[in-house]
C-alpha positions as CSV (number, residue, x, y, z in Angstrom):
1,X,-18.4,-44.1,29.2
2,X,-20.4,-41.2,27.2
3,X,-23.8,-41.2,27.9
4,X,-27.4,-43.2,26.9
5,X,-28.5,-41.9,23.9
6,X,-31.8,-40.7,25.4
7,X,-30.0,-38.5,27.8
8,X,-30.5,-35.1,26.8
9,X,-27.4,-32.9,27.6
10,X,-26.5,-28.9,26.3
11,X,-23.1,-28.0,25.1
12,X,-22.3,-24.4,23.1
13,X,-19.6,-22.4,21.7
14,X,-19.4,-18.6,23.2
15,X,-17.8,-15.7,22.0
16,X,-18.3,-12.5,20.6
17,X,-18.6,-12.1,17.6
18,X,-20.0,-15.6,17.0
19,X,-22.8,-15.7,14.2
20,X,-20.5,-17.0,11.5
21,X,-19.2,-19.7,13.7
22,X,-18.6,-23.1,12.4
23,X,-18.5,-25.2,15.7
24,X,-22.5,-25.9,15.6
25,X,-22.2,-27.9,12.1
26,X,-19.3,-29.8,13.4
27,X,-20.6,-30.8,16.8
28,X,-23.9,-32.0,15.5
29,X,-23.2,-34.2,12.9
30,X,-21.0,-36.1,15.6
31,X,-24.1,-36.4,17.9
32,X,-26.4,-37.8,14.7
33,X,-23.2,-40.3,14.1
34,X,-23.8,-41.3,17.8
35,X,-27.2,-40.8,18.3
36,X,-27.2,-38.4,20.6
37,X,-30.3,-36.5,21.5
38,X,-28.1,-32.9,22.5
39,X,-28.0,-29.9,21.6
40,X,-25.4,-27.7,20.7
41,X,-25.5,-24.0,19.9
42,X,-23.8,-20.8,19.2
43,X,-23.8,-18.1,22.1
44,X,-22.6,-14.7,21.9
45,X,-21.0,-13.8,25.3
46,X,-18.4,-11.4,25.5
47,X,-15.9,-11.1,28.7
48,X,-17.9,-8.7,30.5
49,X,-20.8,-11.3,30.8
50,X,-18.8,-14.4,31.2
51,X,-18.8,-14.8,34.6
52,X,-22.2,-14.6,34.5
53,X,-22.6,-17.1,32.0
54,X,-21.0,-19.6,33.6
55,X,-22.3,-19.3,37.0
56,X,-25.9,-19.7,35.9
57,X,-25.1,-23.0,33.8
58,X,-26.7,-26.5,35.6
59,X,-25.9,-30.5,35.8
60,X,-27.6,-30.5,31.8
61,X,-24.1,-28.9,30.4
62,X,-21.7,-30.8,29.3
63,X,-18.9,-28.7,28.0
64,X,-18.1,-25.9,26.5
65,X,-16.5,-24.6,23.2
66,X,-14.7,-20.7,23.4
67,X,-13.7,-18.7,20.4
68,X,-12.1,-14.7,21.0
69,X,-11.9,-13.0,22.9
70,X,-12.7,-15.6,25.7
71,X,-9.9,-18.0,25.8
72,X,-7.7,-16.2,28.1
73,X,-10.5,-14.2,29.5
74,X,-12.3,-17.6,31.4
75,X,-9.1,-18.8,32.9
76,X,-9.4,-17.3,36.1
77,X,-13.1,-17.9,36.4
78,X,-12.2,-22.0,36.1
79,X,-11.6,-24.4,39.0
80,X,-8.8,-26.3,37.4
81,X,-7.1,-26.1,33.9
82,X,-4.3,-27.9,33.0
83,X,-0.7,-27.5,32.7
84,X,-0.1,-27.4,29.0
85,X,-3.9,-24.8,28.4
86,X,-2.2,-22.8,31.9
87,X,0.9,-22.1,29.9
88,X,-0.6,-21.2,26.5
89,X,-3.0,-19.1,28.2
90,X,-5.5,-20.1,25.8
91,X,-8.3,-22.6,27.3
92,X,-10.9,-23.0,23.9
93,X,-12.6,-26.2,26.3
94,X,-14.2,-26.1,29.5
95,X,-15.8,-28.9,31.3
96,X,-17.7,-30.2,34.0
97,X,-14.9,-30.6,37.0
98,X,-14.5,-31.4,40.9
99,X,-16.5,-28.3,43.0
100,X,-16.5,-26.4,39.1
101,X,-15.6,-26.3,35.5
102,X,-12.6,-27.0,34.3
103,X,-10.3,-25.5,31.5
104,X,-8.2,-27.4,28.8
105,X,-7.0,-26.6,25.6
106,X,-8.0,-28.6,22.0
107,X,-6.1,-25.9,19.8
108,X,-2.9,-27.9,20.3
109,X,-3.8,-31.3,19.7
110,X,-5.7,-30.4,16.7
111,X,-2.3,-28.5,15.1
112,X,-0.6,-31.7,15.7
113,X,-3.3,-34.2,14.3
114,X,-3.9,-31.5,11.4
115,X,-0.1,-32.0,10.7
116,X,0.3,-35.9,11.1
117,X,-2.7,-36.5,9.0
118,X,-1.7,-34.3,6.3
119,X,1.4,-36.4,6.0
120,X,4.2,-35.6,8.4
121,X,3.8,-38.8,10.0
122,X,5.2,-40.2,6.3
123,X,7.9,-38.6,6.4
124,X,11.5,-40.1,7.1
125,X,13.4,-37.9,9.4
126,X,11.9,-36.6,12.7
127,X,10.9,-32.8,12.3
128,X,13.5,-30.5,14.8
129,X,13.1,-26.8,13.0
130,X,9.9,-24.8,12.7
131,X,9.1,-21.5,12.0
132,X,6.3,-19.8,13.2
133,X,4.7,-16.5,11.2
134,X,2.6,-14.2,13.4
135,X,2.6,-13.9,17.2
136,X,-1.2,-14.0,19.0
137,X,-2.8,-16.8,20.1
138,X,-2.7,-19.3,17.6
139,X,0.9,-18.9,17.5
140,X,0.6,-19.6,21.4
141,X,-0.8,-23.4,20.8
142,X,1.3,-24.0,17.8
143,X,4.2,-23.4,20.4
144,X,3.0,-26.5,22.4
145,X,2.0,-28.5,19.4
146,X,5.6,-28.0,18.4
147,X,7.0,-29.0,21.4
148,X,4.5,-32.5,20.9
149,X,6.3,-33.0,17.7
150,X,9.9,-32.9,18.5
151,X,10.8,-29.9,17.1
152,X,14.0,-28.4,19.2
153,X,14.8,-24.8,17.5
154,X,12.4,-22.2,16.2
155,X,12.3,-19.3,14.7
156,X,9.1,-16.3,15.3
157,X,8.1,-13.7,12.8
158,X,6.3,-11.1,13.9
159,X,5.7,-7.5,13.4
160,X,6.2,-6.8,17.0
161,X,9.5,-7.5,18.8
162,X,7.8,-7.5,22.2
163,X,4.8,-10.1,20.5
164,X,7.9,-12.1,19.2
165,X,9.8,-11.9,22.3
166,X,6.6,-13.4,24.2
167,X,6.0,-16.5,22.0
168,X,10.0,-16.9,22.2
169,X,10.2,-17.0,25.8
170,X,7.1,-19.8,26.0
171,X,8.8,-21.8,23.8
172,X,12.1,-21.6,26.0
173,X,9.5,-22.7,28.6
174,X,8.6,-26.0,26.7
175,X,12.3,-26.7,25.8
176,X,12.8,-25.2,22.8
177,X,15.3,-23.1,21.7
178,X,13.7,-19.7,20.1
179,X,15.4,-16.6,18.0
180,X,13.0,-14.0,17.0
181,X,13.1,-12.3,13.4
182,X,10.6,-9.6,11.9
183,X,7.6,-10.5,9.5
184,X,9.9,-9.2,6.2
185,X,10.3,-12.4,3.8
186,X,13.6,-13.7,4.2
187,X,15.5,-16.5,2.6
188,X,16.0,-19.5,4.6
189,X,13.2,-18.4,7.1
190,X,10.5,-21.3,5.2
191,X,13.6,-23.7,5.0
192,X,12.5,-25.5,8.2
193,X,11.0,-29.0,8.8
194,X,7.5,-28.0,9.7
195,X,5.9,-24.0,8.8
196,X,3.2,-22.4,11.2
197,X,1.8,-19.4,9.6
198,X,-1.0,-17.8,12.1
199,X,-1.2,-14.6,9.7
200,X,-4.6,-14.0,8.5
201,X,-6.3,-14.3,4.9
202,X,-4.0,-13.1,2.6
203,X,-1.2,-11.4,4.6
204,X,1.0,-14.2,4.2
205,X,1.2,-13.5,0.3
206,X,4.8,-11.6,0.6
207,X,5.8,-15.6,2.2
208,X,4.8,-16.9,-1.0
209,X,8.0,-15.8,-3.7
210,X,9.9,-18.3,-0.9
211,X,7.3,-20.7,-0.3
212,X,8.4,-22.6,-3.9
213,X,11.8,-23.7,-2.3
214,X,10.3,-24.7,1.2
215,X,11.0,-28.5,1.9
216,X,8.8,-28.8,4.9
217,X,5.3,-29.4,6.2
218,X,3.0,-25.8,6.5
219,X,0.1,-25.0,8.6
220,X,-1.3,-22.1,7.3
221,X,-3.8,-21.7,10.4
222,X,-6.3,-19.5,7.5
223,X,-9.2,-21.0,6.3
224,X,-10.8,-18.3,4.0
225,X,-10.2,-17.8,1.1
226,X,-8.5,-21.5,0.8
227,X,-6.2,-21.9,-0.7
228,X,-3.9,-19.1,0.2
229,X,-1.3,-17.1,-1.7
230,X,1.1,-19.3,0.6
231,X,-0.6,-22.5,0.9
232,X,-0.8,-22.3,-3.0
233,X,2.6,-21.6,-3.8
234,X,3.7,-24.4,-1.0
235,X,6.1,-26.9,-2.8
236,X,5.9,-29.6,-0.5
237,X,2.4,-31.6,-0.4
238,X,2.5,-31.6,3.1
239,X,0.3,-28.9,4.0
240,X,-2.8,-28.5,6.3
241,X,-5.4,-25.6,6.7
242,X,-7.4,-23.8,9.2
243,X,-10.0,-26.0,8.1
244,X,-8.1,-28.9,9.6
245,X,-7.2,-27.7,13.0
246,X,-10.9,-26.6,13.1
247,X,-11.7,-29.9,12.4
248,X,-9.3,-32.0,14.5
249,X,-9.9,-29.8,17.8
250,X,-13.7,-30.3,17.8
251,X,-13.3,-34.2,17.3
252,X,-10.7,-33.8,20.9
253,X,-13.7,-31.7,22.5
254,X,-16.4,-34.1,21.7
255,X,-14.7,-37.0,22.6
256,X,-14.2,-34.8,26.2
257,X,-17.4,-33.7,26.1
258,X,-19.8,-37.1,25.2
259,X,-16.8,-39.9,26.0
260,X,-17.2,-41.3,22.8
261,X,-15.5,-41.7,19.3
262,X,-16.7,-39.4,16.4
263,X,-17.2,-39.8,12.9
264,X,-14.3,-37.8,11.6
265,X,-15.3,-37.8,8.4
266,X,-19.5,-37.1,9.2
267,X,-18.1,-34.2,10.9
268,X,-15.8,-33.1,7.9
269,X,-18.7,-33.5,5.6
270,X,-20.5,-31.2,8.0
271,X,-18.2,-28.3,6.7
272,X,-18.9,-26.1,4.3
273,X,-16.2,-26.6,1.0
């Protein structure tokens, strides 16, 4: 149960640099929706003052939203974080836990709600082929968000063979078969049932020439500008943005954090166009 609405209770997102973050819009037109008396702000904390962050923090806090560089950084500073955040090495959530705080990851669930509600859940056949383009952390949820969806095979771009080779070999860990190619455009390489491109802005514009001949869904994990060279060039309708995975991962954090079901749409509003 989440709790009374006269309760007062503290939440923020930390990071470094953090002035431009969106988080503060989202999570407070969920607590007008529920009527909520919390407050929720943005932090700037960088990993040399983490620790000390979170050891002065008291009974009022009820969770915790992390942007860079702090995902990876908190994980050994947590008393629990689960399997799936452990393996991504990416905890964005942290939580009030037994004897400490605890660490999960909300990247991956919203990659897979951003997809579904974008329409991959219309479609016929069952997804089993993704590509992903890019290799850093992003690419590291989409992994396990992939491995949620059913895909079996995929296929990494990236610039760096040993960036690659990482993302390939967690993807073996989850079940999946991986190859690793480099970042140049290649025929065939957007010819897969669901498209992850981490790359930022406009860097996925050499993707686009291919992108009018790609059947599947796209993620293109940018939000800024929107639509990209790649988004805009996508042939298929199915295609989320950054924007949604924003979106869908701070509507899993504050049902974590209050216990309680969101406005999806208050909070969507609550983003700028």
């Amino acid at each position: 149960m989440g709790e009374p609405a006269t309760t007062v209770r503290q939440a923020a997102v930390l990071g470094s640099p953090i002035e431009h973050s969106l988080s503060p819009a989202l999570h407070r037109a969920a607590y007008v929706d529920l009527g909520l008396t919390w407050t929720y702000e943005a932090i700037e904390v960088d990993e040399a003052s983490l620790a000390g962050f979170l050891g002065g923090l008291d009974s009022t806090w009820a969770g915790l939203s992390l942007t860079m560089p702090l995902k990876q950084a908190v994980i050994p500073l947590l008393s629990d974080v689960d399997d799936e955040a452990l393996a991504v090495r990416s905890v964005n959530t942290v939580l009030p836990g037994v004897g400490g705080w605890r660490g999960t990851n909300t990247d991956v669930s919203g990659i897979v709600q951003a997809l579904l509600v974008a329409g991959l859940s219309s479609r016929s056949a069952e997804p089993r082929v993704a590509t992903i383009l890019g290799a850093g952390a992003t690419a590291r949820s989409a992994v396990a968000a992939l491995a949620r969806l059913g895909i079996s095979e995929l296929t990494v771009c990236a610039r760096r063979e040993s960036a690659a080779r990482d993302i390939a070999d967690l993807a073996a860990g989850f079940g999946l078969g991986a190859t690793i190619r480099d970042l140049e455009p290649a025929a065939g390489l957007l010819a897969a049932d669901i498209v992850v491109s981490t790359l930022p802005g406009d860097a996925g514009a050499p993707w686009a020439d291919l992108a009018s001949d790609a059947p599947g869904a796209l993620l293109d994990a940018s939000y800024h500008p929107w639509p990209t060279p790649l988004a805009r060039a996508w042939r298929s309708p199915v295609v989320a943005s950054g924007r949604d995975l924003l979106l869908w991962q701070a509507v899993e954090q504050v049902r974590l954090m209050t216990g309680l079901e969101p406005s999806v749409q208050r909070m969507s509003d609550a983003l700028p166009a």
